[in-house]
C-alpha positions in Angstrom: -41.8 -18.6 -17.2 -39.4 -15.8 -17.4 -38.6 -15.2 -13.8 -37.6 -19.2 -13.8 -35.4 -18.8 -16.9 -34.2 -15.9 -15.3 -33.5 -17.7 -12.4 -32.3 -20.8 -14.0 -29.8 -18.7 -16.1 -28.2 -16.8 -12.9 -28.3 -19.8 -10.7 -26.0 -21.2 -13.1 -23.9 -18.2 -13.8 -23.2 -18.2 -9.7 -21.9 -21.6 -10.2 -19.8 -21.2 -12.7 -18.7 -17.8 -11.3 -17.6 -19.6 -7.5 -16.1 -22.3 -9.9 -13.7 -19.5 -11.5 -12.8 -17.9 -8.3 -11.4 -20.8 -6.9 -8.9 -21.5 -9.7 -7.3 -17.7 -8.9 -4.6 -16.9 -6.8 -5.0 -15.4 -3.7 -2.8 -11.6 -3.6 0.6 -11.6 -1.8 0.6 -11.1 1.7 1.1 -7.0 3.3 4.2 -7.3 4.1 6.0 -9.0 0.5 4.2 -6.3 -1.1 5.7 -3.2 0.9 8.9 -4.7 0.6 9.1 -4.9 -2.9 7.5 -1.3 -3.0 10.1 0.1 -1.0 13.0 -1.5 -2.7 11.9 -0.2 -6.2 11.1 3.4 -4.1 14.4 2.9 -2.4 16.2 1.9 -6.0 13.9 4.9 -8.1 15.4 7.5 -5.5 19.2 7.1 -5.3 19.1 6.6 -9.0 17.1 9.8 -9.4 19.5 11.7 -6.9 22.8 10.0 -8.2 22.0 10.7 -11.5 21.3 14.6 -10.3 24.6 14.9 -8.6 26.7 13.1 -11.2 24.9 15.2 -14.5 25.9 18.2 -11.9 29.3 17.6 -11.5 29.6 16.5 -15.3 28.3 19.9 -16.0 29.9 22.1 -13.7 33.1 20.2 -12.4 34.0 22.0 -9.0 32.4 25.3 -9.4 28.6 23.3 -9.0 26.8 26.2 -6.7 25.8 24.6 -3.1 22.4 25.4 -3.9 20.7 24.8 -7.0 17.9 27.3 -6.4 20.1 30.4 -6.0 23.6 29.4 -6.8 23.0 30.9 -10.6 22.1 34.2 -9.5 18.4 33.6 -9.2 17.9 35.2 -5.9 14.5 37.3 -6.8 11.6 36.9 -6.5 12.2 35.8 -2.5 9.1 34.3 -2.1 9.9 32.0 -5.1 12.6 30.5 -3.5 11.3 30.5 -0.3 8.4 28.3 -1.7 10.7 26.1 -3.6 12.7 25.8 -0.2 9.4 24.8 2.0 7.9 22.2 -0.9 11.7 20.7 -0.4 11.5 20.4 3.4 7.4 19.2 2.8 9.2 16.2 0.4 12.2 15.3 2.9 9.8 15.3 5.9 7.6 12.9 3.8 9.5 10.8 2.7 11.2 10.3 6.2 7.9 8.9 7.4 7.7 6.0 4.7 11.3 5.1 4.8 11.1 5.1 8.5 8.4 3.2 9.3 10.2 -0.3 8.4 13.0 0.1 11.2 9.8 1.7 13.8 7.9 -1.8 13.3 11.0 -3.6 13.2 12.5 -2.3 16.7 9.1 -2.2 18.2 8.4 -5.8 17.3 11.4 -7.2 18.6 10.6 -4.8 21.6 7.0 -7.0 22.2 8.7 -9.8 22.0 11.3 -9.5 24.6 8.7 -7.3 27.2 5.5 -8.8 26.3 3.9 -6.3 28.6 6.2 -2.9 26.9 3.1 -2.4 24.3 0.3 -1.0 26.8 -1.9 0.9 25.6 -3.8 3.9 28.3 -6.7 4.9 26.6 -7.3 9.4 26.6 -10.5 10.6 26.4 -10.3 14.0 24.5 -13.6 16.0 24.6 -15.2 16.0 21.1 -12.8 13.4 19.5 -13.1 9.2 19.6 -11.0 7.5 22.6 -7.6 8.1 21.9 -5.3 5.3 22.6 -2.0 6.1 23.8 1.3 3.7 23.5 3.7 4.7 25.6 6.7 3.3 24.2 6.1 3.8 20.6 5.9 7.5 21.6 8.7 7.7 23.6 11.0 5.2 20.9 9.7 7.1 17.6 10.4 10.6 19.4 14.0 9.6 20.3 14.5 8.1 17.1 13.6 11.3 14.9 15.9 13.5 17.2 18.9 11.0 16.9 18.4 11.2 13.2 17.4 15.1 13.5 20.6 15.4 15.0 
């Protein structure tokens, strides 16, 4: 008697649950959802850095030091600055990758579209590792890209 009330009692709990799920909305698609992420990263960071080099120049007029880290005197200890300077480069090099990756899908879209056949893949076996799968073009366009912009 209490295994069929039991069952009775989810039986009707799944119903109600399937009911309840098909009155919610389904999420946003991949790509709405990184473009409003990077627009508010995109807005968050030039307000951050705007508001860094205006409060800088409020503060100090012409005389603001090139470099914040050392441009008050603060040149010891070197291995402070020197880690302050790598974490910097760590955060650039980051943040390079994200706000890049919109114009690599972008270019190498419109690149399948026009070749169909540019997006080959030749698959590398590498001893010890899964088969790696090699694109040609997106290594060649991404390496040319980052030395344009390195540049």
């Amino acid at each position: 008697m209490v295994n069929r009330l039991n069952l009775e009692v989810a039986f009707s709990m799944a119903r109600l649950n399937h009911e309840s799920e098909d009155t919610l909305k389904s999420p946003p698609s991949e790509a709405k959802s990184m473009k409003k992420a990077t627009k508010l990263s995109i807005a968050v960071t030039t307000t951050f850095y705007m508001l860094c080099g205006c409060m800088g120049y409020a503060a100090f007029g012409d005389a603001a030091p090139g470099n914040l880290l050392t441009g008050f005197g603060f040149y010891n200890p070197f291995w402070l600055i020197d880690i302050a300077n790598a974490a910097i480069v760590v955060h650039l090099v980051g943040a390079y990758q994200v706000f890049a990756q919109p114009i690599f899908a972008f270019v190498e879209k419109t690149a399948t579209q026009r070749w169909p056949n540019i997006d080959k893949e030749f698959k590398i076996e590498i001893p010890c590792l899964p088969l790696y799968k090699l694109n040609l073009f997106r290594l060649v366009w991404r390496t040319v890209f980052v030395i344009l912009t390195t540049v």
